[in-house]
C-alpha positions, 0 to 999 in steps of 0.5 A, spaced: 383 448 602 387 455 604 393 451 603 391 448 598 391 454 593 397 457 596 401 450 593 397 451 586 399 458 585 406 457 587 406 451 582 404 455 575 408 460 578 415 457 578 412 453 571 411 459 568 418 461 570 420 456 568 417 457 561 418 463 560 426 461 561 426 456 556 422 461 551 428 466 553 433 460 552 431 458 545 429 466 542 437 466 543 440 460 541 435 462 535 438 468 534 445 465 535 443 461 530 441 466 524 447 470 526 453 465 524 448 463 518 451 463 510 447 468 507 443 463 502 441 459 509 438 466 511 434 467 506 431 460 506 430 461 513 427 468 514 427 470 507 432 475 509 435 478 503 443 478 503 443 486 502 451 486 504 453 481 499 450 484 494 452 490 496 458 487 496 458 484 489 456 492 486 462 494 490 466 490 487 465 491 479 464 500 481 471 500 485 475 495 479 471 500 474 473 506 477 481 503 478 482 502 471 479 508 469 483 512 474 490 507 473 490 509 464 488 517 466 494 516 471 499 511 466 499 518 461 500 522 466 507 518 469 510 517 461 508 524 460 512 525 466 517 520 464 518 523 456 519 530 459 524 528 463 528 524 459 527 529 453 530 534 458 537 531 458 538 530 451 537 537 450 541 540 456 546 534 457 552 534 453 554 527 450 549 523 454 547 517 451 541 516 454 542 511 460 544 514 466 549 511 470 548 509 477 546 516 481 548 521 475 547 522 467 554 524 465 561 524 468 566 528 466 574 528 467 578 535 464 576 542 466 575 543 458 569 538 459 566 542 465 566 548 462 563 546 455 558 542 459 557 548 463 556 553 457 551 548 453 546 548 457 546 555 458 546 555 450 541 550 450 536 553 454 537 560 451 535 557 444 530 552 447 524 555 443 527 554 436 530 546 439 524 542 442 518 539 439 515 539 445 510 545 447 514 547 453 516 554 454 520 558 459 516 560 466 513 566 467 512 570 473 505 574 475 507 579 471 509 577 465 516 576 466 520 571 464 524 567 470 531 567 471 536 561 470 539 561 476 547 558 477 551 558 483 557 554 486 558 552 492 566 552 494 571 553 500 572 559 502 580 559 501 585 554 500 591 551 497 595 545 495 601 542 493 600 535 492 607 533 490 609 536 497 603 533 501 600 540 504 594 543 504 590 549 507 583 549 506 577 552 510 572 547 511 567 553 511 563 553 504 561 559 500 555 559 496 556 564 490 550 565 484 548 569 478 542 569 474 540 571 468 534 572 462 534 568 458 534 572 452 540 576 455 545 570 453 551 573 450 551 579 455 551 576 460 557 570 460 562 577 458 559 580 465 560 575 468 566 571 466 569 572 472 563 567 476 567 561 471 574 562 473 573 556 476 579 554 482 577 546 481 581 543 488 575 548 492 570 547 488 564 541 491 559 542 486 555 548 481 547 547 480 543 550 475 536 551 476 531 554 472 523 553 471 520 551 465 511 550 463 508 545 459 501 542 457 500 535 457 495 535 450 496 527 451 490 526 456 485 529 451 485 522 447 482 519 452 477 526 453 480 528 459 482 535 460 489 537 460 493 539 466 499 545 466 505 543 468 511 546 471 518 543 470 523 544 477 530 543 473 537 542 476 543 541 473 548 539 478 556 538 477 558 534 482 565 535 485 564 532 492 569 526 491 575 531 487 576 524 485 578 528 477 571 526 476 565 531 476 558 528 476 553 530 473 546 530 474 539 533 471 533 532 476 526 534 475 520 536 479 514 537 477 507 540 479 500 539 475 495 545 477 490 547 473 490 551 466 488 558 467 485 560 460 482 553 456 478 552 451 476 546 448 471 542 444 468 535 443 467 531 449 472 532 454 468 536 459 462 532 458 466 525 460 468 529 466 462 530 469 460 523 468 466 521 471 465 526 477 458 522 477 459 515 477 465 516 482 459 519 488 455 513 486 461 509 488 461 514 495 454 512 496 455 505 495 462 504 500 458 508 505 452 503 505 457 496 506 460 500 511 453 503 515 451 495 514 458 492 517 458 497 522 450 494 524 452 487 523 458 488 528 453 492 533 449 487 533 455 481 534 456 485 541 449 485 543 449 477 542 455 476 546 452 480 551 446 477 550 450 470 551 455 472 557 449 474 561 446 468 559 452 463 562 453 466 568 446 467 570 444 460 569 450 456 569 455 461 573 461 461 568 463 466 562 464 465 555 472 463 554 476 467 549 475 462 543 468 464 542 468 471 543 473 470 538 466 469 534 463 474 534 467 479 533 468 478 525 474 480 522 472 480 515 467 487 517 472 491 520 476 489 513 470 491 510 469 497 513 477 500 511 476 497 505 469 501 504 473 509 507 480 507 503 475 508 497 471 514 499 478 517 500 480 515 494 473 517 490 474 524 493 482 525 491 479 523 484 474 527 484 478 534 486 483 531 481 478 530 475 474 537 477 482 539 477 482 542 484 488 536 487 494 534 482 495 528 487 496 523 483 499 518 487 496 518 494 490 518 490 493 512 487 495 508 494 488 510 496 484 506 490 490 501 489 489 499 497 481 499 497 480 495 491 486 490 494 482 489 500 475 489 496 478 483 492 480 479 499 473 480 502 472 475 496 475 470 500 469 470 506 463 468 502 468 462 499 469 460 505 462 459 506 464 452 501 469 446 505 473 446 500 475 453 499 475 454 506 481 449 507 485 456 506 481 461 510 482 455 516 490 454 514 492 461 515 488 462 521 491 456 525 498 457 522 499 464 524 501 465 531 506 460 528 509 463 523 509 469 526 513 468 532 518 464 527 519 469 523 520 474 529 526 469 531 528 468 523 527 476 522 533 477 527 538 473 524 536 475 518 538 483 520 544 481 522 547 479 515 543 484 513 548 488 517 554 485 517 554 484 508 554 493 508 559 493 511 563 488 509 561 489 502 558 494 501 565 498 498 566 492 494 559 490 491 553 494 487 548 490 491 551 491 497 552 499 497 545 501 502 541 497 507 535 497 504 539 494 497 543 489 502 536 487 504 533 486 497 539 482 495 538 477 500 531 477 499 532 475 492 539 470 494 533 467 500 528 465 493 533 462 489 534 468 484 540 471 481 545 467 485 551 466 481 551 473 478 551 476 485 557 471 486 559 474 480 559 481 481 565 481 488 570 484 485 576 480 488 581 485 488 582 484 496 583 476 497 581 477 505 574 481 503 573 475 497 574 469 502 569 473 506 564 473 502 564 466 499 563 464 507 558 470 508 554 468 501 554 460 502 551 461 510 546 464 508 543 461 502 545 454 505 541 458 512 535 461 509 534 456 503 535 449 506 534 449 514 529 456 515 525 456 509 524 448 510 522 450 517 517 456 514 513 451 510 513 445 515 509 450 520 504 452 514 505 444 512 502 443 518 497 447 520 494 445 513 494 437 515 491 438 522 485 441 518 485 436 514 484 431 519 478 436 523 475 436 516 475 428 516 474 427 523 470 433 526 472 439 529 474 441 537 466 443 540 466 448 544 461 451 549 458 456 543 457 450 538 454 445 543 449 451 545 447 452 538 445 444 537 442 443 543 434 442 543 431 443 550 424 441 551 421 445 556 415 444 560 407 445 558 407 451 554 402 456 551 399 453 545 401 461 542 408 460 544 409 453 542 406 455 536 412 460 534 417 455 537 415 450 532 415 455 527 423 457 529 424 450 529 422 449 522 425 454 519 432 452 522 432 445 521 430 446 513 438 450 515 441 445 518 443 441 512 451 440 513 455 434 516 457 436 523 464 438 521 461 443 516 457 447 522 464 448 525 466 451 519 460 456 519 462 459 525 469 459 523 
């Protein structure tokens, strides 16, 4: 009878071992399960309302919004920036005819074009109050006193040289000699000075003339923005480097935004700006909620694995192979997540630039710019909830290992034309004067673009260096475009045609999707217990309406 008993308890014992394995079995794979669900199934199955797809969908409308209020705020600025800069060569450039060439404004050739260049700036910029419409005036110092223009040249220290005999003795050392003046002070100072534009040409490499000048951007008050002060960095440069018997000339600008010390406007502006600071910290609280909820959906796909890993190696001694922790760990949340502090970056920049504290237009511009690139590309993830959008998502998955390790073999021959065509003709062709210009010309050779003027252009003054480039242009364009190219689309040609057939014929199973359909009946359970499985298991089978393929597509 002992014995008896002895054998009963042991029986419900491992039976309910048994049970509460099974129990322990279905609560994971039921949370697997809900994890890889769309939204919508979700809701459906647990009520679970879609907080980051709304929160998503908001994200997207503030973040567009904020963009294209801060893109027409900072298109005024850059015109602004860009009128003054070509107004001040027209006022400080003698003959300029309003196109610059290809790295400087004017040339000139005689010495008398020098001088007179030289001395109409100077002119220009003594009369600068009675010449511009433009409210722009002479920089001032803390004190009130107006800053100087500043003129020097750099030359060698002594030389001579007599080309008829072919002799020469120069001093490579250069000296750097300047002067500098009010502006009001004009006349007398050029008689004082005389001396400084006896100019010795064949020792002269360049004379710079820089000076500061204020402005005030009153454009931006149309859109009720407050205006920014500005401070014009300007050098003129006649550039003799080359002693070719042509001196270059150039006018540079560097500006500097700051806030205006003494305002005072009325209307609307100051109103629209405290709006503007408040819909811009709405924007903050919503990019930091997507990323509180990314960052909990990417805790809790680590705990799963986790979960899942212990659950195949304590029950069937194996570990979770590379293709299924690839599932759990969800590429769109970290995408999300930089999205979500790019535009919080970004939102602070414009707040500090709008309250006029910051006058960084672009880096604020790269932040907002990059954000609402990736906001718009996490559309791409709830689309691919749908098999037909999905087919894109799947391609450029499959295809880019490929494409990238195609594109590292490419990208070396590619390198080498990019090498070879600078230095061959690069003293030959405008296009090929840099590496940087070399390689965007054959990028455009590579797209089919202006094939015949980059032909066209090679001056065949040297029939060696002509000859070459017919070989080196025909090489590439028939490298690229017939052979590496055709090759390029094959490979995503490909990819696109394996999913294809997966999506007709069935996705590739593994361990993690076969887990998920499985449905173990366990032993006699609680009556509680069997209860709430029989609950799950309604909830997921009301889910689980798609075909196979598109339960891998789910996942994937």
């Amino acid at each position: 009878m002992e014995l008896l008993v002895r054998y009963l308890d042991r029986s419900t014992s491992v039976s309910s071992t048994s049970t509460q394995d099974v129990i322990m079995e279905e609560r994971l794979r039921d949370d697997l399960r809900f994890y890889f669900m769309s939204p919508c199934e979700k809701y459906r199955a647990r009520r679970h309302i879609p907080w980051k797809l709304l929160v998503q969908i908001l994200k997207i409308i503030m973040i567009t919004t904020q963009l294209v209020l801060f893109g027409l705020n900072n298109q005024l600025v850059v015109s602004y920036k860009e009128e003054n800069t070509m107004t001040l060569k027209n006022l400080f450039l003698k003959g300029y005819s309003g196109v610059d060439e290809d790295d400087y404004c004017v040339a000139v050739y005689t010495q008398q074009d020098v001088y007179d260049s030289l001395f109409y700036a100077v002119d220009q910029y003594c009369q600068l109050d009675q010449l511009s419409v433009a409210p722009i005036s002479y920089a001032e110092d803390e004190s009130g006193r107006l800053l100087p223009l500043n003129i020097c040249k750099d030359q060698y220290r002594k030389g001579s040289l007599a080309p008829s005999e072919e002799t020469y003795d120069i001093d490579a050392q250069l000296e750097t000699v300047c002067v500098s003046h009010d502006p009001k002070t004009a006349n007398a100072w050029k008689t004082s000075n005389s001396s400084f534009f006896d100019l010795d040409f064949y020792r002269l490499v360049n004379i710079q003339m820089s000076f500061q000048l204020k402005g005030i951007n009153l454009q931006t008050v149309r859109t009720r923005e407050l205006p920014d002060c500005y401070t014009f960095f300007v050098t003129i440069t006649f550039d003799n480097q080359g002693h070719s018997g042509k001196v270059k000339i150039t006018l540079d600008i560097d500006s500097e935004s700051s806030a205006c010390r003494d305002w005072k406007i009325s209307g609307t502006a100051q109103k629209n700006t405290h709006y503007l600071l408040v819909f811009d910290g709405f924007v903050i609280l919503v990019c930091l909620t997507s990323a509180v909820l990314c960052t909990r959906s990417l805790i809790l796909a680590v705990k799963l694995l986790r979960r899942f890993s212990r659950f195949l190696q304590d029950s069937y001694n194996s570990e979770v192979c590379e293709i299924d922790r690839g599932e759990f760990f969800n590429g769109w949340y970290l995408l999300v997540i930089i999205s979500d502090l790019l535009a919080i970056i970004g939102s602070i920049l414009k707040m500090e630039i709008q309250a006029k504290s910051l006058t960084s237009y672009d880096v604020c511009s790269i932040f907002l710019g990059t954000a609402t690139l990736l906001v718009w590309v996490e559309v791409i993830r709830y689309l691919g909830y749908f098999q037909k959008y999905n087919v894109l998502i799947l391609t450029m998955k499959a295809a880019f290992p490929k494409v990238l390790r195609f594109c590292c073999c490419a990208g070396m021959i590619y390198l080498g034309y990019t090498f070879c065509g600078w230095i061959v003709l690069g003293p030959y062709h405008e296009k090929f004067e840099g590496l940087s210009r070399v390689a965007e010309c054959l990028f455009s050779l590579l797209n089919g673009d202006d094939m015949f003027t980059t032909f066209a252009q090679l001056k065949d003054k040297n029939i060696l260096v002509w000859l070459f480039s017919r070989a080196y242009l025909y090489s590439f364009i028939s490298l690229f475009i017939y052979m590496v190219l055709s090759l390029f689309i094959a490979l995503i040609t490909d990819s696109y045609e394996t999913i294809k057939n997966y999506q007709k014929n069935g996705f590739p199973v593994t361990d993690l999707q076969k887990f998920l359909k499985e449905q173990k009946e366990g032993p006699d359970l609680e009556a509680g217990s069997q209860a709430g499985l029989r609950t799950k298991y309604s909830l997921f089978t009301c889910c689980q309406r798609v075909p196979e393929s598109d339960d891998i597509i789910l996942i994937s």
